[in-house]
C-alpha positions in Angstrom: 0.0 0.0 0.0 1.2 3.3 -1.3 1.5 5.6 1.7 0.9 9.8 1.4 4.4 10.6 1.8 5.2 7.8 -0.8 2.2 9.4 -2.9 3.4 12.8 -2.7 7.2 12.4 -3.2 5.7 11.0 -6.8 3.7 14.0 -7.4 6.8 16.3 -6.7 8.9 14.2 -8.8 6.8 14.7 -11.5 6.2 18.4 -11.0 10.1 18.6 -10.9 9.7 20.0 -7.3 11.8 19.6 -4.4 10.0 19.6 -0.7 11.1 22.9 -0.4 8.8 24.2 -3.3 5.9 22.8 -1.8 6.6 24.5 1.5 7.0 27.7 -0.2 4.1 27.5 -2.5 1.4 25.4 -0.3 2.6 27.8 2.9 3.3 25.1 5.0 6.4 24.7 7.3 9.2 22.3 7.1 8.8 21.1 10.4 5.0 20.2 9.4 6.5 18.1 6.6 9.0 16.6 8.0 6.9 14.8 10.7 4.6 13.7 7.8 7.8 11.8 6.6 8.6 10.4 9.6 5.3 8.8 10.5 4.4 10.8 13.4 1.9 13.2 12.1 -0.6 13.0 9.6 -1.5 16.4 7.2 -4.8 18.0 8.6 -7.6 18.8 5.9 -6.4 22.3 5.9 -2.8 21.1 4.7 -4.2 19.0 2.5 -6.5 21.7 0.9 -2.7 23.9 0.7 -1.2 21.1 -1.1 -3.6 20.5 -3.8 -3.8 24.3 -4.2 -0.5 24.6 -5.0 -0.1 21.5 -7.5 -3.0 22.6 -9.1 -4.9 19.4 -8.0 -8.4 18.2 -7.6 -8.8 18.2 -3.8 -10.3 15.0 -3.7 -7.1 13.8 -5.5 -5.2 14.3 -2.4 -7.7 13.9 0.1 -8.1 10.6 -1.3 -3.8 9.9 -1.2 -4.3 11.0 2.2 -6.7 7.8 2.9 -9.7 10.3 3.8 -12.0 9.5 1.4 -12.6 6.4 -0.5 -12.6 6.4 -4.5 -16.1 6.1 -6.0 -16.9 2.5 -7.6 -17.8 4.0 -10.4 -14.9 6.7 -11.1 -12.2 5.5 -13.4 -9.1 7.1 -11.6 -7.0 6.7 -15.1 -9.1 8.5 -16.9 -9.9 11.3 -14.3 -6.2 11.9 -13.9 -5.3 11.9 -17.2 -8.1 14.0 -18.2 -6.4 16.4 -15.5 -3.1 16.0 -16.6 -4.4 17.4 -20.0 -6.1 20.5 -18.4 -3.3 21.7 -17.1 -1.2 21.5 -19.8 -4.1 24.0 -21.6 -4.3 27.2 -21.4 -7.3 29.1 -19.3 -8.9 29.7 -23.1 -8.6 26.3 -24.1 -9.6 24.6 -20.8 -12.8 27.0 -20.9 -13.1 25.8 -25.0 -12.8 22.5 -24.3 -15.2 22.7 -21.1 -17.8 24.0 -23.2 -17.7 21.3 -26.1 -17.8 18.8 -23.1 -20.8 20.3 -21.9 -22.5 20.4 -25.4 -21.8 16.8 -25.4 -23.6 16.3 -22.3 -26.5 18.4 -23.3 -26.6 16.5 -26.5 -26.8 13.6 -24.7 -29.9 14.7 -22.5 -31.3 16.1 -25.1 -31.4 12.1 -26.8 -32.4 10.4 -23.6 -35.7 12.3 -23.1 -36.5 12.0 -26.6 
């Protein structure tokens, strides 16, 4: 089982960050961290809300890491994250086009099931 600090270090990794950028940008102290890391604290809700501010993540993404919340049967966690991963590679213009073509596609689709 894939603990948060285990989780996180991945996330940084991948985001080319030390733990020293995340203190900086999610305003959270090293001491904080460090007893993350060494088992004898875990993040509070308002850390975790700091940390996926400042990667830019779903919240439930990393409340979920943390082992607060349970996945959804039904989500499909590839496809959620990639579909993230994508996003913010966009820019804000073509995150907002590509939300509203996703939207037309759901409203196309409603519009077919009460038909």
């Amino acid at each position: 089982m894939t603990t948060f600090t285990d989780w996180l270090d991945g996330i940084l990794r991948k985001e080319g960050w030390r733990a020293a950028d995340l203190e900086k940008a999610a305003g959270i102290s090293h001491s904080t961290i460090s007893l993350w890391y060494s088992r004898n604290s875990e993040p509070a809700d308002q850390s975790l809300q700091k940390i996926a501010r400042a990667l830019k993540l779903p919240e439930d993404v990393v409340f979920e890491a943390a082992g607060r919340i349970k996945k959804k049967a039904n989500d499909d966690p590839i496809s959620l994250r990639r579909l993230h991963e994508v996003a913010r590679q966009l820019t804000d213009e073509e995150r907002e086009e590509l939300t509203y073509i996703a939207l037309g596609k759901l409203r196309k689709r409603e519009v077919g099931s009460t038909s």
